[in-house]
FIBARO-10938 format. One record per residue (C-alpha): x, y, z. Coordinates in steps of 0.5 Angstrom, whole numbers, padded with zeros to 4 digits, always signed. Each point is the difference from the previous one (the first is absolute). Layout:
<rs>
XYZ ...
</rs>
This chain:
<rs>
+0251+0184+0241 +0000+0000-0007 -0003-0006-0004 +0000-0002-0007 -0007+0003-0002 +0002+0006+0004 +0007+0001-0003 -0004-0001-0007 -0004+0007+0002 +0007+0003+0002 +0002-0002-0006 -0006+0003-0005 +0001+0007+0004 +0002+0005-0003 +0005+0006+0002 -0005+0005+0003 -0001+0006+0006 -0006-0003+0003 -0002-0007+0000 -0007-0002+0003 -0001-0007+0002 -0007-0002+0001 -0002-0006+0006 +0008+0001+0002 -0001-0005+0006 +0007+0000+0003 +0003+0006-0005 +0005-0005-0002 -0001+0001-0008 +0001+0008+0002 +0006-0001+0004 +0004-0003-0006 -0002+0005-0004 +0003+0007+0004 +0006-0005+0001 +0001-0002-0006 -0001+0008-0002 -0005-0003-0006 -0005+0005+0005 +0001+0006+0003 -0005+0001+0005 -0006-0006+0001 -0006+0000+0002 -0003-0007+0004 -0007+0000+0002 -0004-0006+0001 -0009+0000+0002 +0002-0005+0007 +0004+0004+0006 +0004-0006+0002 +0004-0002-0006 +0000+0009-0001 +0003+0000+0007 +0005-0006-0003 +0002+0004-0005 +0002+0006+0005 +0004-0004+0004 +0004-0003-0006 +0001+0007-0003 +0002+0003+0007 +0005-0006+0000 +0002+0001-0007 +0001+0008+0003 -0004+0002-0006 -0006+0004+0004 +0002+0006-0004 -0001-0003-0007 -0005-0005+0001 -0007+0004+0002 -0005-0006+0002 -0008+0002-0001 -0004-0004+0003 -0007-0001-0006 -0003-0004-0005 +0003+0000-0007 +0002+0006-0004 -0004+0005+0005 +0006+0000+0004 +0003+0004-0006 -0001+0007-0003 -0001+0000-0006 +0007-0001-0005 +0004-0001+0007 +0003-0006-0002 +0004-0001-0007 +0000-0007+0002 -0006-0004+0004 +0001-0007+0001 -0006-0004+0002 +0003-0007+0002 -0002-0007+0005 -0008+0000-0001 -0005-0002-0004 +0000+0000-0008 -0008+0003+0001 +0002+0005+0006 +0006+0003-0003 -0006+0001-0008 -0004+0004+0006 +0006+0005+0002 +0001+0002-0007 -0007+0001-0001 +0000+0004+0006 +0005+0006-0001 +0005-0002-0006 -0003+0006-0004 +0004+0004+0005 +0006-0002-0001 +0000+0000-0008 +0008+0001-0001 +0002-0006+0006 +0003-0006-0002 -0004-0006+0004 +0003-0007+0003 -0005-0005+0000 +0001-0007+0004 -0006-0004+0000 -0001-0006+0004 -0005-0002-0004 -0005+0001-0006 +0005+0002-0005 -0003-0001-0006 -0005+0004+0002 +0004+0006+0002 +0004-0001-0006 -0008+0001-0003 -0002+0006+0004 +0007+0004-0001 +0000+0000-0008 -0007+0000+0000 +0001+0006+0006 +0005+0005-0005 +0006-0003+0003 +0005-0003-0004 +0005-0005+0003 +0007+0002+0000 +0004-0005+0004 -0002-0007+0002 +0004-0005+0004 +0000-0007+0004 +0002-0001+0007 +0000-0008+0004 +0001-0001+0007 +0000-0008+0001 -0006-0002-0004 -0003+0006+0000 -0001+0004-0007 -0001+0008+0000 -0001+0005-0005 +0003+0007+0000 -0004+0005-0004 +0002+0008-0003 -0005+0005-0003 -0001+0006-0001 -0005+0004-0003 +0001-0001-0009 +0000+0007-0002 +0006+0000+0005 +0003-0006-0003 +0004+0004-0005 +0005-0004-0003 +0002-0005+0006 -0001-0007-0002 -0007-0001+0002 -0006-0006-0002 -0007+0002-0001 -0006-0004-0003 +0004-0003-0006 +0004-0004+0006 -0007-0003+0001 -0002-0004-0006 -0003-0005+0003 -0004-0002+0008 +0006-0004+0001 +0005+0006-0001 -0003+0003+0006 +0003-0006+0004 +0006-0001-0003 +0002+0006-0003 +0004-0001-0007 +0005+0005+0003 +0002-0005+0006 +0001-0005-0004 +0008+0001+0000 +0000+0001+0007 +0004-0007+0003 -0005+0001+0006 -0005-0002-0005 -0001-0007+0000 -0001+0001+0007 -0006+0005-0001 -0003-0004-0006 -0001-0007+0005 -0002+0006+0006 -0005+0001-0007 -0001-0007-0001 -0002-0002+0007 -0005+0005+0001 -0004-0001-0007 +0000-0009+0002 -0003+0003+0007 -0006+0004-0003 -0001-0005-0005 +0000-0005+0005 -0004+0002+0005 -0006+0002-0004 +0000-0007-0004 -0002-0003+0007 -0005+0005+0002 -0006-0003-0001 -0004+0006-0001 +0002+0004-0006 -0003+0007-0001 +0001+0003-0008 +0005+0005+0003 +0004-0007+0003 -0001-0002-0007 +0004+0005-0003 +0004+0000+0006 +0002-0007-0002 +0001+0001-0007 +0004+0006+0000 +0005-0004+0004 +0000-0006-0004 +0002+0005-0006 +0006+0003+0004 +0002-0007+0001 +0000-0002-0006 +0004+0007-0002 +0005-0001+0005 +0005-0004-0005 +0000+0005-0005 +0003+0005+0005 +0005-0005+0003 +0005+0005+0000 
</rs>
């Protein structure tokens, strides 16, 4: 089943022979990639047995065994070095993604990277540019009340003269929030209110602490700046 987020990452990928995707779960991502002949051949692995024996069954059915292999490991270690053209890394924590490229991406230096954190994205967004990527792509899928951001990289002395954002694209703390970049998108109301909520949610919760640490003070302060920032990236 492909849903809006997922059709985001399809959307993103590009023409490749092998495709890789990381915590696959049921394979659906690298099924409509061979069908839609964006990949030739894939790669579907996943840390935990049962959504990897998901996978398997959805491929068989799909009658694509002979094109999408399934690898059964954590991260990048499924993969030899430069395997994949194209990795993508999506449905799982901002953090936990930031540890899977810190634990292998050197070996793929010439691959193309999809990313579609949950969570912490600025933080991403921060290790990537800070880590030698540069960002080639972003885009912005909703399901319901949902909102999800799907990230392209690639390593920046392979950017060549692929449209790409670097830390000039990041004047700002608020800039890794709410990227200049995805300010046109029609999504961007939706993810600037996501932004919102979840800025007036920190902030208020430590106003009511009635212990405060120094690093729950500058916490607070930080997040009030962002607030106070938001209307200037409105969009």
């Amino acid at each position: 089943m492909i849903t809006p987020r997922l059709q985001s990452i399809v959307n993103m990928a590009s023409k490749s022979y092998i495709t890789a995707d990381i915590g696959t779960d049921h394979a659906y991502v690298p099924i409509e990639l061979v069908n839609k002949n964006i990949a030739e051949r894939a790669v579907a692995s996943d840390v935990r047995p049962g959504p990897l024996e998901a996978a398997r069954k959805n491929i068989e059915a799909a009658g694509l065994c002979g094109v999408i292999e399934t690898r059964l490991g954590s991260g990048l270690e499924v993969l030899k070095n430069n395997e994949a053209e194209q990795i993508i890394i999506a449905g799982m924590g901002g953090e936990l993604i930031e540890s899977i490229l810190k634990g292998g991406a050197e070996r793929f230096l010439t691959s193309r990277f999809i990313l579609q954190p949950m969570n912490t994205q600025a933080e991403l967004r921060r290790f990537l540019i800070s880590g030698g990527f540069t960002i080639t792509g972003e885009d912005i899928a909703a399901e319901g009340f949902k909102v999800y951001n799907v990230i392209s990289v690639c390593f920046a002395k392979n950017a060549g003269d692929t449209r790409f954002f670097g830390a000039e694209a990041f004047a700002r703390e608020i800039d890794y929030h709410l990227p200049p970049y995805l300010r046109d998108h029609e999504l961007y109301g939706m993810l600037f209110a996501k932004k919102q909520r979840e800025f007036e949610k920190i902030v208020s919760g430590l106003e009511r602490s009635k212990f405060m640490t120094r690093e729950d003070e500058e916490k607070l302060e930080h997040y009030r700046g962002m607030l106070n920032e938001l209307p200037s990236v409105r969009g």
